[in-house]
C-alpha positions as CSV (number, residue, x, y, z in Angstrom):
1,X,-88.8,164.2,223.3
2,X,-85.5,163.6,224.9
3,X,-82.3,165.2,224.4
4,X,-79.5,163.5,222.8
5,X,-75.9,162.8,224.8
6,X,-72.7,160.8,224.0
7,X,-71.0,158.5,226.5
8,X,-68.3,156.1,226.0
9,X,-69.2,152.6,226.3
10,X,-66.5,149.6,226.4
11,X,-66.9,147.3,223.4
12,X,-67.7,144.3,225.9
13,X,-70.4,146.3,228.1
14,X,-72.2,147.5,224.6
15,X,-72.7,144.2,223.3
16,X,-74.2,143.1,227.0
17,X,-76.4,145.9,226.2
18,X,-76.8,144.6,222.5
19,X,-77.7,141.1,223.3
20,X,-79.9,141.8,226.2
21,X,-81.7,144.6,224.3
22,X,-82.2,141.7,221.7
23,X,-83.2,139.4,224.3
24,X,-85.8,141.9,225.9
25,X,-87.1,143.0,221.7
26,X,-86.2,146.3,222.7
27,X,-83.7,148.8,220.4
28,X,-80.0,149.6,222.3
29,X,-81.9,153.5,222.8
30,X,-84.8,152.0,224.6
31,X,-83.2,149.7,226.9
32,X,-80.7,152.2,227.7
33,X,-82.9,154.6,229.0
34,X,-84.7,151.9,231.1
35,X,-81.6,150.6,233.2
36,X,-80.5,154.4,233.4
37,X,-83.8,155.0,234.7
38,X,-84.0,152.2,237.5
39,X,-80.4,153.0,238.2
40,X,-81.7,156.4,238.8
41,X,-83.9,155.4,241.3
42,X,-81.6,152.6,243.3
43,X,-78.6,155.4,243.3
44,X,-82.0,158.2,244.8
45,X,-83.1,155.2,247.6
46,X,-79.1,154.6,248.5
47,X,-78.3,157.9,248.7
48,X,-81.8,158.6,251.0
49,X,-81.5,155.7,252.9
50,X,-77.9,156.8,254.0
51,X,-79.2,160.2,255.1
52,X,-81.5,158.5,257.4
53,X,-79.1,156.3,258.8
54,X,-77.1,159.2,259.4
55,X,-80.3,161.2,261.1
56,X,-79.9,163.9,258.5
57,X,-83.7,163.3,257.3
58,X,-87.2,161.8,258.6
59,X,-88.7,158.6,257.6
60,X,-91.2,161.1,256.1
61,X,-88.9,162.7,254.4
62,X,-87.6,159.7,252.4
63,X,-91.2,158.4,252.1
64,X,-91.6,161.9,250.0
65,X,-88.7,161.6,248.0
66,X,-89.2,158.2,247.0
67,X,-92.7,157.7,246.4
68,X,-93.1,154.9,249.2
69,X,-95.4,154.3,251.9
70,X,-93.9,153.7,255.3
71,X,-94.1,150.1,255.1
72,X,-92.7,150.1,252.0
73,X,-89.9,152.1,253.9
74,X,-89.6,150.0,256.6
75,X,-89.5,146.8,254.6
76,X,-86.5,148.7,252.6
77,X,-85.1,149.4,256.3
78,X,-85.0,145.8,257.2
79,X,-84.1,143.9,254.1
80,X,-80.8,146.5,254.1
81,X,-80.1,146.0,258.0
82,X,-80.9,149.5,258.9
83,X,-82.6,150.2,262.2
84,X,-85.5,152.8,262.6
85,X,-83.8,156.0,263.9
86,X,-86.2,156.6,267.0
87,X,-85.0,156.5,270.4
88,X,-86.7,155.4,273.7
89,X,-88.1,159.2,274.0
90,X,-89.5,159.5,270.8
91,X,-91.4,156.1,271.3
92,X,-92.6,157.8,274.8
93,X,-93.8,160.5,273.3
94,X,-95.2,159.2,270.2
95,X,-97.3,156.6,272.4
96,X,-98.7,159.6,274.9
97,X,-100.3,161.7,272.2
98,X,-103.4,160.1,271.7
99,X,-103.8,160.0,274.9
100,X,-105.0,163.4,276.5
């Protein structure tokens, strides 16, 4: 069971919420905890993806955090215009160790 909290909600945003609560046949409660949940996870993959860009953490890393597969990462990467954070020496040296 979830715990209860109180936010403030602008009379025009609450009846957005309202009327696409309706829309959807789900109670304001419901839908709430939904949209708070997907925003959740869009603020987590921002916040992530800016730490990579940044070379804070691994692709790995993310791929953990997030619950993705590299591709999925990758596909993220390039639909948001960020660039794989290996350089020319990591490419080297990832390509030389199967080889022995």
């Amino acid at each position: 069971m979830g715990k209860p909290t109180t936010i403030r909600i602008p009379e025009d945003l609450l009846k957005e919420i309202d009327e696409t609560a309706e829309e959807l046949h789900m109670d304001r409660s419901a839908y709430l905890r939904e949209v708070l949940r997907k925003g959740l996870y869009v603020d987590k993959e921002e916040r992530y993806l800016d730490k990579y860009r940044r070379g804070e953490i691994s692709m790995g890393e993310v791929c953990k955090a997030l619950g993705s597969d590299p591709w999925e990462f990758m596909a993220r990467l390039r639909e948001k215009g960020i660039h794989l954070n290996v350089s020319l020496e990591d490419w080297l040296d990832s390509s030389r160790l199967g080889k022995k």
